[in-house]
Each structure stands twice: as C-alpha cells, then as structure tokens.
PAVEX-161438 format. One record per residue (C-alpha): residue number from 1; residue in three letters; x, y, z. Coordinates in steps of 0.5 Angstrom, whole numbers, plus 500, padded with zeros to 3 digits. Each point is the difference from the previous one (the first is absolute). Layout:
[NUM, 'ALA', [X, Y, Z]]
...
***
This chain:
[1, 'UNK', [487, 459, 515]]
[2, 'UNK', [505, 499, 495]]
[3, 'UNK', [507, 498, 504]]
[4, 'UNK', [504, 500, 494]]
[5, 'UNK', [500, 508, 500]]
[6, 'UNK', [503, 505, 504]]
[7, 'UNK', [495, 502, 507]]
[8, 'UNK', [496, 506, 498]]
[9, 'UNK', [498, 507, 503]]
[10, 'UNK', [492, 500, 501]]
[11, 'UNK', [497, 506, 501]]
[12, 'UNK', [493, 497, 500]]
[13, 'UNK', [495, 503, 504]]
[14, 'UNK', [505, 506, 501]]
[15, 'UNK', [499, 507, 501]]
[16, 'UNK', [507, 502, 498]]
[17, 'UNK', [497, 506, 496]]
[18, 'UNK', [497, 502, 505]]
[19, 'UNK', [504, 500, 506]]
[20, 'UNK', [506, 501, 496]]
[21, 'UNK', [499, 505, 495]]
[22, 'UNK', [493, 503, 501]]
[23, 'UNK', [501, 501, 507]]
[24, 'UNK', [508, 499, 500]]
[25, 'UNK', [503, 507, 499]]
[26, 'UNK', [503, 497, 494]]
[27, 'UNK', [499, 506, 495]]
[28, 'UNK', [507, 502, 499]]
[29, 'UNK', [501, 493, 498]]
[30, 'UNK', [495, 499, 495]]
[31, 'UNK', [500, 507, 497]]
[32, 'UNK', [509, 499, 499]]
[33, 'UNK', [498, 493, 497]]
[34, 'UNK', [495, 503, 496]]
[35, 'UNK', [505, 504, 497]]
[36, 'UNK', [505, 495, 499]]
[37, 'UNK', [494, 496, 495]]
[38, 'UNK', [499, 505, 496]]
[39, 'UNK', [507, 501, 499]]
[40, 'UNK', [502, 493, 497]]
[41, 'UNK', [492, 498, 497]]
[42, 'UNK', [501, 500, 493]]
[43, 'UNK', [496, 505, 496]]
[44, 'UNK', [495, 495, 498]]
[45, 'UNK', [499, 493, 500]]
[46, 'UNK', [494, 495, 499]]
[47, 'UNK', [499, 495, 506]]
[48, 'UNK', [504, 501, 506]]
[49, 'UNK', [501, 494, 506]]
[50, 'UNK', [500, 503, 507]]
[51, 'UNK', [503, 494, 505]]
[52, 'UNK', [498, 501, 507]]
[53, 'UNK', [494, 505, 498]]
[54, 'UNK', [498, 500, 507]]
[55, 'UNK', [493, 505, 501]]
[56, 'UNK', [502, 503, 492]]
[57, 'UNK', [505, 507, 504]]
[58, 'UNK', [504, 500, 493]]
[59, 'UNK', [495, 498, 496]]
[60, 'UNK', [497, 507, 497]]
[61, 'UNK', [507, 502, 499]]
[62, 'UNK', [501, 495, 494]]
[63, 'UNK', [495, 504, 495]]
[64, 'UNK', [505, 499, 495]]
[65, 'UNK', [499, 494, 499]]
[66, 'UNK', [492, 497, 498]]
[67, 'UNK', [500, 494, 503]]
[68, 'UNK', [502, 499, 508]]
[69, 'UNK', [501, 492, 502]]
[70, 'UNK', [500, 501, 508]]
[71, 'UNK', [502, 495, 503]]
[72, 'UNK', [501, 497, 507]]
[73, 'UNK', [500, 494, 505]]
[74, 'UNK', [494, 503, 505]]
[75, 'UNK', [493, 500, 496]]
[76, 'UNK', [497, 504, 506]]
[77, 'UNK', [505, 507, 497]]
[78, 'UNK', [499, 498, 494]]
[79, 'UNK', [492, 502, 502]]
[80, 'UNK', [502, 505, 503]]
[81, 'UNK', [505, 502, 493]]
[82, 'UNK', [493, 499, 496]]
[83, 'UNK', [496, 505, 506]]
[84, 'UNK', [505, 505, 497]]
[85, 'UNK', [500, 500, 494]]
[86, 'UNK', [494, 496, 497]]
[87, 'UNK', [499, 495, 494]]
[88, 'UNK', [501, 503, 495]]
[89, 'UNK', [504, 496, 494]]
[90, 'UNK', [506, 504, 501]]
[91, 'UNK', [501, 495, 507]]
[92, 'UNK', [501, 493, 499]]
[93, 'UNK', [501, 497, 510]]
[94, 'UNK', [504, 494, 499]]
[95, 'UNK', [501, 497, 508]]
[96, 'UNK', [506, 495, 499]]
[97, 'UNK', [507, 498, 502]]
[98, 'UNK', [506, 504, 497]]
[99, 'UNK', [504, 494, 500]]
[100, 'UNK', [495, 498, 495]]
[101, 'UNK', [497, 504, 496]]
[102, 'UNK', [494, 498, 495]]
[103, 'UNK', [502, 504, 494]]
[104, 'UNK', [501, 498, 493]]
[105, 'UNK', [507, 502, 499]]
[106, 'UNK', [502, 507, 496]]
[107, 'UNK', [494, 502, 501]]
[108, 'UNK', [501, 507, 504]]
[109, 'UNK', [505, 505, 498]]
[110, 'UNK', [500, 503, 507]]
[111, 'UNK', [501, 498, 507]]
[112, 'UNK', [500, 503, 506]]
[113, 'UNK', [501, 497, 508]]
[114, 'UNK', [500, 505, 505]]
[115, 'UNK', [501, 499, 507]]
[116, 'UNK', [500, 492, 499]]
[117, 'UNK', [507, 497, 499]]
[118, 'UNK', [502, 501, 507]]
[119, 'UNK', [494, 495, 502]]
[120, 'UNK', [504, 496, 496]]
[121, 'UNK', [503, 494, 502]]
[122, 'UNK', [503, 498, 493]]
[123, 'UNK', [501, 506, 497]]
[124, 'UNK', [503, 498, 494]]
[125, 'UNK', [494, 495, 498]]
[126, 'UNK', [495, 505, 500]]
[127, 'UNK', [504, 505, 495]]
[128, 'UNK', [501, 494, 495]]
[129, 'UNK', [493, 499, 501]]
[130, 'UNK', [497, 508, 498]]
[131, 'UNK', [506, 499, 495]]
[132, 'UNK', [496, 493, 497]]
[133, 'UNK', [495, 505, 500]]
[134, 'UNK', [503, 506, 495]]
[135, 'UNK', [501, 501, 493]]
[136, 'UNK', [507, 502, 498]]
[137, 'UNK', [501, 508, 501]]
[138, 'UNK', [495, 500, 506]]
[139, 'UNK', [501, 505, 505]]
[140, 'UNK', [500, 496, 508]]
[141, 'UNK', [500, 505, 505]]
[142, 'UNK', [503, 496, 507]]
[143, 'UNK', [500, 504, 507]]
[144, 'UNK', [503, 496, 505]]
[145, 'UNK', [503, 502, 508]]
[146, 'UNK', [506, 501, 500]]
[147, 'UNK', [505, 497, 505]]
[148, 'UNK', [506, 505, 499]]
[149, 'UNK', [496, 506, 502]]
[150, 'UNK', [504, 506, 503]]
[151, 'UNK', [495, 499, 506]]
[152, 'UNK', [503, 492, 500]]
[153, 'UNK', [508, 502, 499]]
[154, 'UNK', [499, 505, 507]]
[155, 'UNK', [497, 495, 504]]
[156, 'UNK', [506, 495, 498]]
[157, 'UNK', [506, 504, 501]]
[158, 'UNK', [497, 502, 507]]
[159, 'UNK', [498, 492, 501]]
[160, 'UNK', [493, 502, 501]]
[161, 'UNK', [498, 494, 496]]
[162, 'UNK', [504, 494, 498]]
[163, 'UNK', [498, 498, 493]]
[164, 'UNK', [505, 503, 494]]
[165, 'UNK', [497, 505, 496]]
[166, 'UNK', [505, 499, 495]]
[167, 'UNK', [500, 493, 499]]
[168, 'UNK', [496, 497, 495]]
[169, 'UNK', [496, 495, 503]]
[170, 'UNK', [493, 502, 501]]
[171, 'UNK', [497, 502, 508]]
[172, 'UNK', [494, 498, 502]]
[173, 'UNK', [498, 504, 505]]
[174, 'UNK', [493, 497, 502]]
[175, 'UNK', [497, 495, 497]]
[176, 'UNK', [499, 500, 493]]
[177, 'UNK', [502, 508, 500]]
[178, 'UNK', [508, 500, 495]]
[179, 'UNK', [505, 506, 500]]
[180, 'UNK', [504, 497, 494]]
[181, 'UNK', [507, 504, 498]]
[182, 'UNK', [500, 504, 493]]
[183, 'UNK', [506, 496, 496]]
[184, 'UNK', [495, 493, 502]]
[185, 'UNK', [494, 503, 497]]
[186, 'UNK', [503, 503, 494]]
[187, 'UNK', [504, 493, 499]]
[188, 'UNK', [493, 496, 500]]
[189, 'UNK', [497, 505, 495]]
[190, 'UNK', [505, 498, 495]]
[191, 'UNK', [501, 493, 502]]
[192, 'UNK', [492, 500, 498]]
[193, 'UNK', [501, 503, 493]]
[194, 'UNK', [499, 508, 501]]
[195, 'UNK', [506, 505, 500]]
[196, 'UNK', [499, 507, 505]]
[197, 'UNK', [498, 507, 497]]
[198, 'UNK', [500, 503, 506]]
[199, 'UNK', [500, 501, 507]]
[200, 'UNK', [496, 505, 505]]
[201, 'UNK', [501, 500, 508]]
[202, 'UNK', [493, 502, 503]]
[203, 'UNK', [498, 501, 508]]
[204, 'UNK', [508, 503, 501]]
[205, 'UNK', [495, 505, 506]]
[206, 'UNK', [496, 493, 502]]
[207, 'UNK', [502, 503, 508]]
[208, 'UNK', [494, 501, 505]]
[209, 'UNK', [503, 507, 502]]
[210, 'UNK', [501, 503, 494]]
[211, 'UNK', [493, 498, 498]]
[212, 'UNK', [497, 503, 506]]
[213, 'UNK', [504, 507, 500]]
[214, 'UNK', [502, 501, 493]]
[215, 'UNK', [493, 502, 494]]
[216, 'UNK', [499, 493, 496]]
[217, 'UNK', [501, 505, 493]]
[218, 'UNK', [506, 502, 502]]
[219, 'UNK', [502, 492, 502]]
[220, 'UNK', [498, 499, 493]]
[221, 'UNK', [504, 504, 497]]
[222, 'UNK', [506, 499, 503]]
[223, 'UNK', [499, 493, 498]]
[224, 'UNK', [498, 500, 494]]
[225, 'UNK', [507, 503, 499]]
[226, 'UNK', [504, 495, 503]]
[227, 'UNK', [497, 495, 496]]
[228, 'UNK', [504, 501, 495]]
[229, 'UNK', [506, 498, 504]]
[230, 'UNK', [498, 492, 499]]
[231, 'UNK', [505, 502, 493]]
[232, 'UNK', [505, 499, 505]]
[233, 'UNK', [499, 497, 507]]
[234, 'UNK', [494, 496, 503]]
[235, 'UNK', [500, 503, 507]]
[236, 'UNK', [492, 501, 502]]
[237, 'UNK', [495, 495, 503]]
[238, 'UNK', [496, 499, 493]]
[239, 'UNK', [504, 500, 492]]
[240, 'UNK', [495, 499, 494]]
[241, 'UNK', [504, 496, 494]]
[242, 'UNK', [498, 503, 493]]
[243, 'UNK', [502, 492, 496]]
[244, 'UNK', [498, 498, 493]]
[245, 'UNK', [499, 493, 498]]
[246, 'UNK', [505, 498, 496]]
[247, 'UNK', [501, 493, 495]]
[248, 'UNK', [496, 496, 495]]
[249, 'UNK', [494, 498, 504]]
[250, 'UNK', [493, 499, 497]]
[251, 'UNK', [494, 505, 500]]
[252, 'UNK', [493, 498, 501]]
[253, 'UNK', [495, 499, 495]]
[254, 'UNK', [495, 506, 500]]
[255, 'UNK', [494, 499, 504]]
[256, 'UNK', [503, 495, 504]]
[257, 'UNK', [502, 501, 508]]
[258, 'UNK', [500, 494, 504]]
[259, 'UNK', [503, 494, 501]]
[260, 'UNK', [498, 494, 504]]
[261, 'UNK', [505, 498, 506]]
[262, 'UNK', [499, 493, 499]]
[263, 'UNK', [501, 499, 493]]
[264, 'UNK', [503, 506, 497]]
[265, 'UNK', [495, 501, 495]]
[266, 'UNK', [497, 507, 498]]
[267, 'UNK', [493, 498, 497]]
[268, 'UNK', [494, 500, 504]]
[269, 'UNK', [492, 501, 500]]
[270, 'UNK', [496, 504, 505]]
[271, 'UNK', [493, 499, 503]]
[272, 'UNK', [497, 504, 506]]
[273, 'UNK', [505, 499, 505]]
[274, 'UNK', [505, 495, 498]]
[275, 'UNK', [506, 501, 494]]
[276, 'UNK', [501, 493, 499]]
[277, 'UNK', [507, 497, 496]]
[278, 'UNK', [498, 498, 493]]
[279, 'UNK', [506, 495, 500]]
[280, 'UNK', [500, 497, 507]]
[281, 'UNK', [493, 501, 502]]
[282, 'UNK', [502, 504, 507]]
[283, 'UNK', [495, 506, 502]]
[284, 'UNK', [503, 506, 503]]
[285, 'UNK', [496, 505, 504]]
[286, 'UNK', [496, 506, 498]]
[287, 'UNK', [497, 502, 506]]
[288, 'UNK', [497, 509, 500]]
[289, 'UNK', [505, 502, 494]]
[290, 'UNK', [507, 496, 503]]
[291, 'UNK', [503, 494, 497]]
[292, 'UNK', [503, 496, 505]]
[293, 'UNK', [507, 495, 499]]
[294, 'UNK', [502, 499, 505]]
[295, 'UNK', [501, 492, 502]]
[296, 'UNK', [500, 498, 507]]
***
C-alpha cells in the first residue's frame, strides 16, 4: 500500500448497488439526482471522466458526451459497471485512486464525481487531481453531502448532536464517510483552478416518512423545484456544483489518455493483458476490459 496517500474507501466485493439502490428504496434519491445532472451536463462534449463510478448509476445519463471514462477504486463495481453497459468503445473501466489519477493532463473536457467526495479524507487533493486532468472551459459536476442541512441545524439547536453545522471543518460521521460545509467546498474548488456556475440543492424530502406516504412523482416534483434554491441558500442533505476549469493549463495531445503513475510519461505499448511504459518499462494491468493503476 502507498502510505504516503490519504486512506482510501474500498468498496471491493461490495453489494452496494445492490443493497443500497436496488433494494434500498432509494428511487426518489436517484430520480431527483438524475434531474439535477440533466440540468448542469453541457449540451455535448466529447470524453467525460466519472470519479467514483461505482456499478455505472449515472453512467447512461451522459450520452451527451462520446466517450465515458469510468473510473473507480474497487474493480469488482467496475465489473459490475461493464455488466451493465457493456464494451463497447464508448466506455473506457479504470480501477485507480483519486488521489492519483493516471491521465495525461487536459485530456478530458468534462468531469464528474457524484457521491464520492464525502469518502474523502483530503477533499481538496482529489479536486486538484480531476482538475490536472481537465482542459480549460471543462465542465466538472461535483455532488458532495452537505454538513449545513436543515435537518442538521435542528438537531443542533435542540442539542440533539453535538457537532456545528456551521462551522467549517468537515465531520466525519463514520469512518471514512464526510459531511463538508458549503463555503469549504466551494473554497477548495477555486483554490483548484475552477470557478462556480452554478448550484443545485437535491435530496431536500430525503425523509423516511414522507417517502413512505407521499406519491414519489409528487416527491419529485417538489424537488425538482426546490432545487433552484441553491442560488441563494444550501440547506438540503446533497448540493451539486456546476464549476468550469479555469486558467492556462495544457490540453492533451489527441489519442493520448494515459499517464504512467510512476514516471509521469504518457506513451505506452500494449500486448494481451499488459499496457507497458515506453519510458520506464513498468506494466499495468488489462485484465477482462479494465485497466488497473492502482499502486499498492
């Protein structure tokens, strides 16, 4: 393992999709993320990175872009990603570290990382890294969970938890799981170089009663309203950040996507199962359709 990173949330040999969205009950949440996606993806676009891809949810919500780049930590969700959606030349599994992402610099001109940052220890370096990654005028669409929730506030005044909703330091609830404040995230995204379009508040009815006793359309469609309030205040449990990457950095030469994590180089040959370095010789795993850079 590489003890120089921060720890990392490993969902190997999980069942998260289907225990927690299958099975769940969780259709209101992701019919309401759906609509905010659709709301800040960019008309088109041509190769989208996907942090955190999981089993591949959002993944056919992008077809405004040509190419997807799924990446994430666990292999065994990214088979499950290529269970679902095939492979095709349209999806390219990468299982490797946010904190160390093997992409030639500007070679994306979208991003996105959706219920990922709060397994974040040090949320700020995986921005920079997606940012590394992205071409000036790239859309990045972050969701992160949202520690200044009306739901958080109540429970404070009434000294029901004990942590401050409107401090800015993150909580970590459970081990490796983040609620962050709203003004640190937004201070990390311009710090990496990206400044914020816009701002959506999603889950605002994430309440087992109502979800229970209330029709989900009509869940939905109150949302789908109060979603725009993130113009002017963050109060909901979830808040997507529309963010484009600012500044002079590089784009990527075209047909280029790798970079090797040990030599920083970006040309490399590939036979059978193997995409071996040009520069430094190392190989890297191709095994059943995903590339694997993770460094243990």
């Amino acid at each position: 393992m590489n003890t120089n990173q921060p720890p990392i949330c490993d969902y190997e040999g999980s069942d998260y999709q289907t225990t927690f969205w299958d099975s769940g009950d969780r259709a209101y949440e992701d019919r309401v993320e759906a609509i905010a996606i659709q709301r800040l993806l960019p008309k088109s676009g041509n190769i989208l990175l996907e942090v955190g891809a999981g089993a591949g949810r959002n993944t056919p919500r992008y077809q405004a872009y040509q190419r997807v780049v799924l990446v994430d930590y666990s292999s065994t969700q990214l088979q499950q990603a290529q269970a679902n959606l095939g492979t095709s030349s349209r999806y390219t599994y990468v299982a490797a570290n946010a904190y160390q992402l093997p992409f030639t610099a500007g070679v994306f001109d979208g991003a996105t990382m959706i219920r990922t940052l709060h397994h974040m220890a040090d949320p700020q370096l995986a921005l920079e890294q997606v940012r590394l990654t992205l071409q000036p005028g790239a859309t990045f669409i972050l969701e992160y969970a949202n520690k200044k929730n009306l739901k958080a506030i109540l429970r404070y005044i009434f000294r029901r938890q004990s942590w401050n909703p409107f401090s800015p330091e993150a909580v970590e609830f459970t081990e490796l799981n983040f609620d962050f404040h709203p003004r640190s995230v937004i201070k990390w995204l311009e710090s990496s170089s990206f400044t914020i379009e816009r701002q959506l508040t999603v889950s605002h009815f994430r309440v087992d009663f109502l979800k229970r006793f209330v029709p989900l359309e009509v869940l939905v469609n109150l949302d789908s309203i109060a979603q725009l309030s993130g113009k002017w205040w963050q109060l909901s449990p979830s808040v997507f950040v529309s963010a484009t990457a600012v500044g002079n950095t590089p784009i990527a030469p075209p047909d280029t996507l790798f970079r090797c994590l040990i030599c920083n180089q970006d040309r490399f040959s590939q036979d059978q199962d193997i995409l071996r370095c040009l520069t430094c010789d190392h190989p890297w795993k191709h095994e059943n359709g995903i590339y694997d850079f993770r460094l243990k």
